[in-house]
ROVEX-260530 format. One line per field, with one value per residue (C-alpha): residue number from 1; residue in three letters; chain; x, y, z. Coordinates in steps of 0.2 Angstrom, whole numbers, plus 5000, padded with zeros to 4 digits. Layout:
// residues N
i: (NUM_...)
aa: (ALA_...)
ch: (A_...)
xx: (X_...)
yy: (Y_...)
zz: (Z_...)
// end
This chain:
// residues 329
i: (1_2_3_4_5_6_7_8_9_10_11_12_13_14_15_16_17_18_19_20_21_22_23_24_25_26_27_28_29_30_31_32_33_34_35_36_37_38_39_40_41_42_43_44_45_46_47_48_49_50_51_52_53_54_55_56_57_58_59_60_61_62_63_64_65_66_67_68_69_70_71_72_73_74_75_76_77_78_79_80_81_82_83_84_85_86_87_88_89_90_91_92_93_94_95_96_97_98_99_100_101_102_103_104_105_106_107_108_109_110_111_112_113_114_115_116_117_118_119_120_121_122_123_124_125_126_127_128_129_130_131_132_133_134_135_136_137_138_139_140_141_142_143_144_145_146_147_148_149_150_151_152_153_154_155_156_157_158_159_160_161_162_163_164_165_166_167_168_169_170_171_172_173_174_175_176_177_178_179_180_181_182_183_184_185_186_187_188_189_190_191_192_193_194_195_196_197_198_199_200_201_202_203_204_205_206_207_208_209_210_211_212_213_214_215_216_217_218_219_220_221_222_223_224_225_226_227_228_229_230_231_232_233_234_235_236_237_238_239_240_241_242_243_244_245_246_247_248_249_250_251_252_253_254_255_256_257_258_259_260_261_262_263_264_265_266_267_268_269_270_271_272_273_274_275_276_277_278_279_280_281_282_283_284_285_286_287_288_289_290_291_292_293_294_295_296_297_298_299_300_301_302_303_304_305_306_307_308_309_310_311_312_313_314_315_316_317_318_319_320_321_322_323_324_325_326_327_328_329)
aa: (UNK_UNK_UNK_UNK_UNK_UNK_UNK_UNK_UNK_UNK_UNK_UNK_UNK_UNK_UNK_UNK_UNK_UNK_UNK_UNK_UNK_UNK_UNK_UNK_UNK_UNK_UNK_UNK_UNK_UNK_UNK_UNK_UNK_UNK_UNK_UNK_UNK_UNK_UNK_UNK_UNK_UNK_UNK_UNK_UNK_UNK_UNK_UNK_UNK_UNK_UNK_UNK_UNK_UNK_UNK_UNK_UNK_UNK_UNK_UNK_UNK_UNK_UNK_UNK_UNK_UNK_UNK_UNK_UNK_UNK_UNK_UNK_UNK_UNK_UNK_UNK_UNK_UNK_UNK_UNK_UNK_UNK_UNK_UNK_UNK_UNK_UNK_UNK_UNK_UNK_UNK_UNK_UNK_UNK_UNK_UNK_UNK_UNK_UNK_UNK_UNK_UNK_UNK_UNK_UNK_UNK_UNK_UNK_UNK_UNK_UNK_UNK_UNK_UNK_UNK_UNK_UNK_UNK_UNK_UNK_UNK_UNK_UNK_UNK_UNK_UNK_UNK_UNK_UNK_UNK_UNK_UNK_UNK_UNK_UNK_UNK_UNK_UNK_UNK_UNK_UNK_UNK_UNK_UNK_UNK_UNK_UNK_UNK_UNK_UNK_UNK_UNK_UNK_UNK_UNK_UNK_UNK_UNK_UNK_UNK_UNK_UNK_UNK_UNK_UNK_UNK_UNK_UNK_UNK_UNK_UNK_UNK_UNK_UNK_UNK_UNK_UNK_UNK_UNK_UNK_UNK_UNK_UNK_UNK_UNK_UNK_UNK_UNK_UNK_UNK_UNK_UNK_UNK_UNK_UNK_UNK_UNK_UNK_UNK_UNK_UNK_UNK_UNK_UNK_UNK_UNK_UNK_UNK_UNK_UNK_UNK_UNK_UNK_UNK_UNK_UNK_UNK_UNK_UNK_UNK_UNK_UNK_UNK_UNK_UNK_UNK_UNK_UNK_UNK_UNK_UNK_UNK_UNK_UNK_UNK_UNK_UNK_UNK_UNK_UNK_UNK_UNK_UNK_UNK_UNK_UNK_UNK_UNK_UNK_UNK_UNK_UNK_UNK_UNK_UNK_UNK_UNK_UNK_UNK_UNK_UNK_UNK_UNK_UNK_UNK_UNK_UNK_UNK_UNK_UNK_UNK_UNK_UNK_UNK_UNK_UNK_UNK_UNK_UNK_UNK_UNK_UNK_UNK_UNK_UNK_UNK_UNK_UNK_UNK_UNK_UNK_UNK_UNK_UNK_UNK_UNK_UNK_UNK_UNK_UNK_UNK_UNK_UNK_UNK_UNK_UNK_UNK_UNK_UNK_UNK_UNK_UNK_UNK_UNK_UNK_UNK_UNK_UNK_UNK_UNK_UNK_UNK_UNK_UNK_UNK_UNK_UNK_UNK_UNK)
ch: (A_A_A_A_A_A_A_A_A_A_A_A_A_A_A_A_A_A_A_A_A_A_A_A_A_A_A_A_A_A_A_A_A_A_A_A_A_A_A_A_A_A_A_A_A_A_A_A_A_A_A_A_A_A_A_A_A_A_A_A_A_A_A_A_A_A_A_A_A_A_A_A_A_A_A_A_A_A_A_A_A_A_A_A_A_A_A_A_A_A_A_A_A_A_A_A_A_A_A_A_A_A_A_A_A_A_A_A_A_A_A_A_A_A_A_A_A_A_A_A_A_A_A_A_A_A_A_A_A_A_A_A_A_A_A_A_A_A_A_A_A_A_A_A_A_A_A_A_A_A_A_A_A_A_A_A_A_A_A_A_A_A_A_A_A_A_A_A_A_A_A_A_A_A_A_A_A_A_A_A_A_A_A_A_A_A_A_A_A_A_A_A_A_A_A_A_A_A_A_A_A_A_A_A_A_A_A_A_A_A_A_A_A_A_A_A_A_A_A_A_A_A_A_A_A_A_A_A_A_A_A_A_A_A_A_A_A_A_A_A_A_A_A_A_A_A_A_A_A_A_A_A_A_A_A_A_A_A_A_A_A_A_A_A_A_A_A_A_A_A_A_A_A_A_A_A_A_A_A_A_A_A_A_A_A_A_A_A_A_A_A_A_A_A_A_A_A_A_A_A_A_A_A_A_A_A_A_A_A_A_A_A_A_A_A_A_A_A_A_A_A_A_A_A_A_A_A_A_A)
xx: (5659_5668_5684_5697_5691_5691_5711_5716_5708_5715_5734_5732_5728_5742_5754_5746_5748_5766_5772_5777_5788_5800_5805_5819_5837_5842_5855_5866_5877_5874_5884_5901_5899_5914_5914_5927_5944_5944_5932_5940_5944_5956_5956_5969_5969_5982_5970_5984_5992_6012_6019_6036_6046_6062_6073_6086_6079_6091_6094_6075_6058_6052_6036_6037_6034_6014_6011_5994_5986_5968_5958_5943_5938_5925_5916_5913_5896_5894_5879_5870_5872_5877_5896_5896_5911_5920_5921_5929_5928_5921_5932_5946_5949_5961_5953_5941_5924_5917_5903_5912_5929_5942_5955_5970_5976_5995_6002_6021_6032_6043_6049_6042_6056_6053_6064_6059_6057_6052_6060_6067_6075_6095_6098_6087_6081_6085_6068_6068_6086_6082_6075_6065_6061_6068_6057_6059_6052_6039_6030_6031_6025_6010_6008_5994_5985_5973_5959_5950_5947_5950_5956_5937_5935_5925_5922_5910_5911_5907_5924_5937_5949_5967_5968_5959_5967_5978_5987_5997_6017_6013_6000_6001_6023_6026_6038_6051_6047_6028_6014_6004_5993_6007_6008_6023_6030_6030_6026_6008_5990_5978_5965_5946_5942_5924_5909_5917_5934_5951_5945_5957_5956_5967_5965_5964_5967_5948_5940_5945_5939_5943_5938_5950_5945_5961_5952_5936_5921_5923_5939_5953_5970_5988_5990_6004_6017_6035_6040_6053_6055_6074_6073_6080_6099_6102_6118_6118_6111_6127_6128_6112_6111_6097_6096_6091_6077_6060_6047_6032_6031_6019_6008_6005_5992_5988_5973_5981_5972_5967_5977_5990_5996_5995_5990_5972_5973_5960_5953_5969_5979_5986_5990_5972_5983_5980_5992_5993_6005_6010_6020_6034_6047_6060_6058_6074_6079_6096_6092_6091_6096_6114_6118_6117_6099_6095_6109_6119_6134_6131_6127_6140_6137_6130_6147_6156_6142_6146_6162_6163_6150_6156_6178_6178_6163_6166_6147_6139_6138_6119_6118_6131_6119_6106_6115_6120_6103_6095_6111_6102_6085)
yy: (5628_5624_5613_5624_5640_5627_5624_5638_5646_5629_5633_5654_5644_5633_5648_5660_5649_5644_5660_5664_5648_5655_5672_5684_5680_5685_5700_5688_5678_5659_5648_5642_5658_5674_5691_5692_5695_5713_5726_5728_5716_5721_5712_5715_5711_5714_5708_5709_5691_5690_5706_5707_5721_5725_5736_5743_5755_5764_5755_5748_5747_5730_5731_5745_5744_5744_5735_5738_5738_5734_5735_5734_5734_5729_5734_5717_5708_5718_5718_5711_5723_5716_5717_5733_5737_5756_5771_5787_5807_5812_5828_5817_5799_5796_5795_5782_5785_5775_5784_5797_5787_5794_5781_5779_5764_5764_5753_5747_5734_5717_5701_5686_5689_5706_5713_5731_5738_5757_5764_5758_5772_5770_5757_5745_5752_5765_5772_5788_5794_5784_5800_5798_5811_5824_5816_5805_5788_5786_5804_5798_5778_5787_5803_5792_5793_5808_5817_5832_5836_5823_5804_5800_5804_5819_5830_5842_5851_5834_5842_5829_5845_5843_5859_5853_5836_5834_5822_5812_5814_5833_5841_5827_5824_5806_5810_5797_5780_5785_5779_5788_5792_5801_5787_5779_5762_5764_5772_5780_5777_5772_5781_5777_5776_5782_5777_5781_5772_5777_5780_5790_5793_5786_5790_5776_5776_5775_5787_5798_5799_5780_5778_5765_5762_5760_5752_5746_5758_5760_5753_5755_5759_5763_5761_5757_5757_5755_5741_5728_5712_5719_5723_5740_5731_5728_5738_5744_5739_5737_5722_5713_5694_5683_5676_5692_5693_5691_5691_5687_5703_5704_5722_5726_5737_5744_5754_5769_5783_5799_5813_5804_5789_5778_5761_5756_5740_5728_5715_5706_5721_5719_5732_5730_5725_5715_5709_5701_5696_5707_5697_5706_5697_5701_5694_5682_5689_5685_5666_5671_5685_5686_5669_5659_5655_5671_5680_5664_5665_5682_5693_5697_5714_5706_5699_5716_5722_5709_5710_5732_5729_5713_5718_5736_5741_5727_5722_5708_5692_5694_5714_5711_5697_5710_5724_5711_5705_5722_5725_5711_5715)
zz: (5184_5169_5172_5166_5175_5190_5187_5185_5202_5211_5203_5209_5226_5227_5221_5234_5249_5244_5239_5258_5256_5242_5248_5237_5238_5256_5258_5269_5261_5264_5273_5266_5252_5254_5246_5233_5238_5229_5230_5210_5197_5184_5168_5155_5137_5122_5106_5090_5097_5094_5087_5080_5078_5072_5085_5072_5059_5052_5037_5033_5042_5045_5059_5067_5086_5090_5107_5117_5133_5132_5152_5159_5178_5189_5203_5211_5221_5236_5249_5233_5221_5205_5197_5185_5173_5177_5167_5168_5175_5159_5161_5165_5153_5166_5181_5184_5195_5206_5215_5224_5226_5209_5204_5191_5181_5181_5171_5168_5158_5164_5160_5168_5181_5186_5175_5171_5155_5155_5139_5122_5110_5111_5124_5115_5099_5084_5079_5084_5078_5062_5049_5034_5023_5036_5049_5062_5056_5071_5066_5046_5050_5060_5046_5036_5050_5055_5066_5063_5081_5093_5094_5095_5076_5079_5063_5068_5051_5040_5030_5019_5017_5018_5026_5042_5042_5058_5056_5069_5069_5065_5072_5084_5088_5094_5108_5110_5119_5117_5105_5093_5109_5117_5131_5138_5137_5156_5172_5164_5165_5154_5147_5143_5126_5129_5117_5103_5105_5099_5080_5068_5050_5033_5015_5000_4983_4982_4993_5011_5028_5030_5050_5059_5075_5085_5102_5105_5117_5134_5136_5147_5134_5131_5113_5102_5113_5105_5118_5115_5122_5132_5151_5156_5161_5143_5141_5121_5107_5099_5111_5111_5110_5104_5124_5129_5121_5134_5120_5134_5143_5159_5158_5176_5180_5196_5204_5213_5221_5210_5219_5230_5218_5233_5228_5233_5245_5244_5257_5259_5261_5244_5230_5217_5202_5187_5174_5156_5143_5129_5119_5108_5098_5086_5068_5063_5047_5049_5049_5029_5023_5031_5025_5006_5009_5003_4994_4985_4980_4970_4984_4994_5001_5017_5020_5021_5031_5043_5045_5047_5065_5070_5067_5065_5079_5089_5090_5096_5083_5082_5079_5065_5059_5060_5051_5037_5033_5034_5019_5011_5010)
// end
C-alpha cells in the first residue's frame, strides 16, 4: 500500500475515534460564566465630536445648533443563541421588534448632575424668534436642504425639477425646539434610519441632487437637535453666565414598552437604559471681538453695545459681552 494512502487512512482513524471526545459547545453555561446582566444592551454614539453653537442669533449666525443622537441595541447571548443588533416595525420606525415583543427608545437631555434640559428657544436661546428673510432662521438655515419624497432620499420619478423639490423649513416646518427631523431636544424617541439612512438632497454651484447622508443604515437616531449646554433652571437668557454653561451633556436613552411607556426591567430589576455624552459648548467670541484684540482702538461700536445690555437692560456681564462681540463681527 502506498505510504501516503496509508497516512491518510491512519489520520481518518485517529480523527474518528476521537471525535466523540470533543463534542459541540454545550447549551449550559460552564462554571463560573453568567448571562449578561441585560437581556438588551444600548449603545449610544454622537459622531460630529464637540459642537459649538452660538445661543443668541438675532444679530448674526454663528453655528447653528445641530446635536445628534446616534443608537444601536442589542439582543444579547441567551440559551446560545448569538448577540444580534435590533431594527424596527417596518410600518413604525419608532417601534423596535424583537420577535413578538414591540419596544421604544425614549430618549432625554442632562447635565452630569442630573440637571434636565428639555427645551432651549427663549429661556436659553433666540433662534426661533430670530427671522431672516421673513422666515424664521431654523426653516431658512435647513431650506438648502431637500427630499422629493421622504428623508430616505427616495425619487421615484429620477426628476431634478424644482417644482418637486420639498425642501426642509417649508414643506417640511421646523417646529420650535426640534430638529430638521421634527424630533425634540427631549422627552422623544428615536427613530430607525432603515437601509438607506437619513439621506436628503443640496444643490452646488456645479450640479443638483447632491445626496447628503444625514445618519448612517440601520441606525437608531434623533437628529440635529438645537440642544444647548444650559439645564432647564436657567432663569433667562438675558442672565446667563459663562458658569452655567454644562457643555458635556449625558443623552439617556431608555427601552420602554411599545403601548404603555412603562420602562422594560432587566435582570436586576433595573430600567434598560444607556447613556452617552453629547457634548455642546458655546464659542467664546467675546474673548475678542468685545475687547481691542479685535476692534483697536478704531472700532468702538462694541462699546456702546456693551453698555445699552449691560446699563440700560440690566443683563448679565457675559450676555453683554455677547451682544457686543456679535456688534463686532
Amino acid at each position: 500500500m502506498d505510504r501516503r494512502v496509508a497516512a491518510l487512512l491512519a489520520a481518518c482513524a485517529i480523527t474518528a475515534a476521537c471525535a466523540g471526545r470533543f463534542p459541540a459547545a454545550p447549551a449550559a453555561l460552564p462554571a463560573g460564566a453568567s448571562l449578561p446582566p441585560r437581556d438588551y444592551q444600548l449603545l449610544i454614539h454622537y459622531e460630529l465630536g464637540m459642537h459649538c453653537t452660538g445661543f443668541d442669533f438675532s444679530y448674526c449666525c454663528i453655528l447653528p445648533p445641530y446635536n445628534s443622537i446616534l443608537a444601536q441595541v442589542v439582543k444579547t447571548d441567551r440559551d446560545g443563541a448569538a448577540p444580534r443588533l435590533l431594527g424596527a416595525d417596518p410600518k413604525d420606525p419608532e417601534v423596535l421588534v424583537d420577535g413578538d415583543r414591540r419596544y421604544k427608545l425614549r430618549y432625554l437631555h442632562e447635565a452630569p448632575d442630573g440637571s434636565p434640559n428639555s427645551r432651549s428657544e427663549h429661556q436659553k436661546m433666540l433662534y426661533w424668534t430670530a427671522e431672516y428673510r421673513h422666515r424664521t432662521l431654523a426653516s431658512e438655515e435647513f431650506r438648502q436642504l431637500y427630499v422629493y419624497q421622504d428623508l430616505q432620499g427616495s425619487n421615484p420619478e429620477g426628476t431634478t425639477a424644482n417644482a418637486k423639490k420639498l425642501r426642509i423649513g417649508e414643506a417640511y416646518p421646523i417646529k420650535i425646539d426640534r430638529g430638521p427631523t421634527n424630533q425634540r431636544v427631549s422627552g422623544d424617541f428615536l427613530r430607525y434610519s432603515g437601509p438607506t439612512g437619513t439621506r436628503v438632497f443640496t444643490d452646488s454651484p456645479a450640479m443638483e441632487n447632491v445626496p447628503i447622508e444625514l445618519s448612517p443604515p440601520n441606525t437608531w437616531e434623533a437628529l440635529g437637535l438645537p440642544l444647548t449646554p444650559f439645564s432647564d433652571y436657567t432663569t433667562s437668557i438675558f442672565f446667563l453666565e459663562e458658569s452655567d454653561i454644562r457643555p458635556f451633556q449625558r443623552a439617556v436613552v431608555t427601552l420602554v414598552d411599545a403601548v404603555s411607556g412603562a420602562p422594560v426591567l432587566g435582570r436586576d430589576q433595573k430600567p434598560i437604559q444607556g447613556f452617552g455624552t453629547n457634548p455642546i459648548d458655546v464659542p467664546a467670541c467675546d474673548r475678542c471681538h468685545a475687547t481691542t484684540n479685535a476692534n483697536g482702538d478704531t472700532f468702538t461700536k462694541y462699546q456702546t453695545e456693551y453698555t445699552y445690555w449691560r446699563q440700560a437692560m440690566r443683563t448679565s456681564d457675559y450676555f453683554a459681552r455677547l451682544k457686543a462681540a456679535a456688534i463686532s463681527i
